[in-house]
N, C-alpha and C positions, 0 to 999 in steps of 0.2 A: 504494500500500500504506500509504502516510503516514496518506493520508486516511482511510481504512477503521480503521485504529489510532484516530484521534482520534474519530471517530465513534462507533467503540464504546465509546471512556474517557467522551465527553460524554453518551453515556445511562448508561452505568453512574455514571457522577458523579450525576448527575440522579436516579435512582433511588435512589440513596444519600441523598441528601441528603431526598428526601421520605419515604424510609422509616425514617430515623433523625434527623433535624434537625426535624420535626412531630411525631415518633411517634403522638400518639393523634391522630385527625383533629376538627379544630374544631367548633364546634358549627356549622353553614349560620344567618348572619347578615343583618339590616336592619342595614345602615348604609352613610354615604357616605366610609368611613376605610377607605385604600390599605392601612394597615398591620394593620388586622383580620386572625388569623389565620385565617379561612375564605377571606378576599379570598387573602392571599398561598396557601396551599394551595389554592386553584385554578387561579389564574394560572400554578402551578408544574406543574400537571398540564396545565393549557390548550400552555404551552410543551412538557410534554414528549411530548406528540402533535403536534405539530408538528414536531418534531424528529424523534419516530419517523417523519413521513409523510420527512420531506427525507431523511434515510437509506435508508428501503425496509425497515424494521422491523420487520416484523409483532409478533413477539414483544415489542418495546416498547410496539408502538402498542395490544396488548393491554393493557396496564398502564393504562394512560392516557382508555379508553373503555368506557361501559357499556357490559352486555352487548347491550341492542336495539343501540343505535348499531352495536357490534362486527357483529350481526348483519344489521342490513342492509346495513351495507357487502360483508359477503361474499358477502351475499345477489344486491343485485348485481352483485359480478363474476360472480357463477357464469354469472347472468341472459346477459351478456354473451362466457361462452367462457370466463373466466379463471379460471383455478382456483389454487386457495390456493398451490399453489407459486409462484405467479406475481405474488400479492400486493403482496409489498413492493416490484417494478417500478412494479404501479399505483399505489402509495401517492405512489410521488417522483415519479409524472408529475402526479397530482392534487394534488400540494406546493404547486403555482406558484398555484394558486387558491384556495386555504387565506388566511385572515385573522391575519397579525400582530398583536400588539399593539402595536408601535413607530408612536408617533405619534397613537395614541389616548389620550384622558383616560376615567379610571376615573371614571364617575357614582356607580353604587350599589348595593348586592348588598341580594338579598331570599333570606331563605330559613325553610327552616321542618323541623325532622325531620331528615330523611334525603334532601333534595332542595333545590338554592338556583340563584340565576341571577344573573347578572352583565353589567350594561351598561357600555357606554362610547360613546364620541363621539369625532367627528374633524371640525373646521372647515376650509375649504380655499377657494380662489377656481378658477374656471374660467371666464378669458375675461370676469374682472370678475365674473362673478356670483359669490356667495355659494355654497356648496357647503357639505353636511352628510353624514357617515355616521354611522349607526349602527349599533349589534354588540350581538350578546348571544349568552350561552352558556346550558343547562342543564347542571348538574350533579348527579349521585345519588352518596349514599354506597352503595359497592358493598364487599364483601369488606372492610370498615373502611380504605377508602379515596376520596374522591375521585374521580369518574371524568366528563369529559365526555359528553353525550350530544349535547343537539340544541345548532348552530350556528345565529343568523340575522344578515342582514348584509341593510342599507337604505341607499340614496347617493340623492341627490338634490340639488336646491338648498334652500335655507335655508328658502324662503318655500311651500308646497304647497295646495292643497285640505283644508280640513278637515272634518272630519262635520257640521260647519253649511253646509257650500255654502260658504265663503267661504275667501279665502285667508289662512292663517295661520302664522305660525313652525311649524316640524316638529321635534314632540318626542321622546324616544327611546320614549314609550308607543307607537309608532307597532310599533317590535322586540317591547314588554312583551306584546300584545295578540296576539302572532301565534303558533297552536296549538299548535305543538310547544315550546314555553317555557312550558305550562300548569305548574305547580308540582303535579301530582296524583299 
């Protein structure tokens, strides 16, 4: 019962704080500064669907996600048997596959309007080799807020195939290029 208490205080904190500590929502920024407030106002939404998925939230996790997103997630559990009461079960079982940001470096936010996207990087060794991920989020302003949409997440080693045929370092334009992160 503890736990369920804290839970609810950390989204209600959460929600709090990005509905009254940002008030009007930033402008969607270029630039490669942690401290831009578009950077921090999404990172604070990026977290707080995350935190709705690990609770089993729906109601939060609505706060926190466009509507397509919203939508095809429900779309499919239906697809699959589950139905919206059953939701926020599936959110905390699909929690564990969800992407942190602890331990990644913030690269760089593009944005433009009412829609921006945000990279980061994570260097790593496995077994001596060189090891790379990379992440990116989109994000749309929805209801004058912030709202995640698409997720993409890329691991591999350092060194890959690049569009020349040859092997080359792996850059995060690798996440920028991939469809559902169009800025459109």
């Amino acid at each position: 019962m503890k736990n369920d208490i804290r839970q609810v205080l950390t989204l209600a904190v959460l929600g709090c704080a990005l509905g009254n500590a940002f008030g009007q929502p930033a402008a969607a920024a270029n630039t490669a500064q942690k401290s831009n407030q578009f950077v921090v106002q999404a990172e604070a939404a990026y977290k707080g669907m995350l935190e709705a998925e690990r609770v089993g939230s729906l109601t939060s996790y609505r706060k926190f996600r466009s509507k397509a997103a919203l939508d095809e997630t429900l779309g499919n559990l239906r697809k699959t048997g589950i139905s919206e009461n059953e939701a926020g079960a599936a959110l905390q079982r699909v929690s564990k596959y969800s992407t942190s940001l602890d331990g990644f470096d913030f690269v760089r936010a593009e944005g433009r309007a009412s829609v921006g996207r945000l990279f980061y990087q994570k260097r790593w060794k496995s077994n001596g080799e060189e090891m790379v991920d990379f992440f990116g989020y989109l994000m749309r302003l929805e209801d004058n807020t912030w709202k995640v949409d698409c997720v993409v997440n890329s691991t591999g080693t350092k060194l890959g195939m690049g569009k020349s045929r040859k092997i080359e370092e792996r850059t995060i334009d690798e996440v920028a290029e991939h469809p559902c992160l169009k800025m459109s």
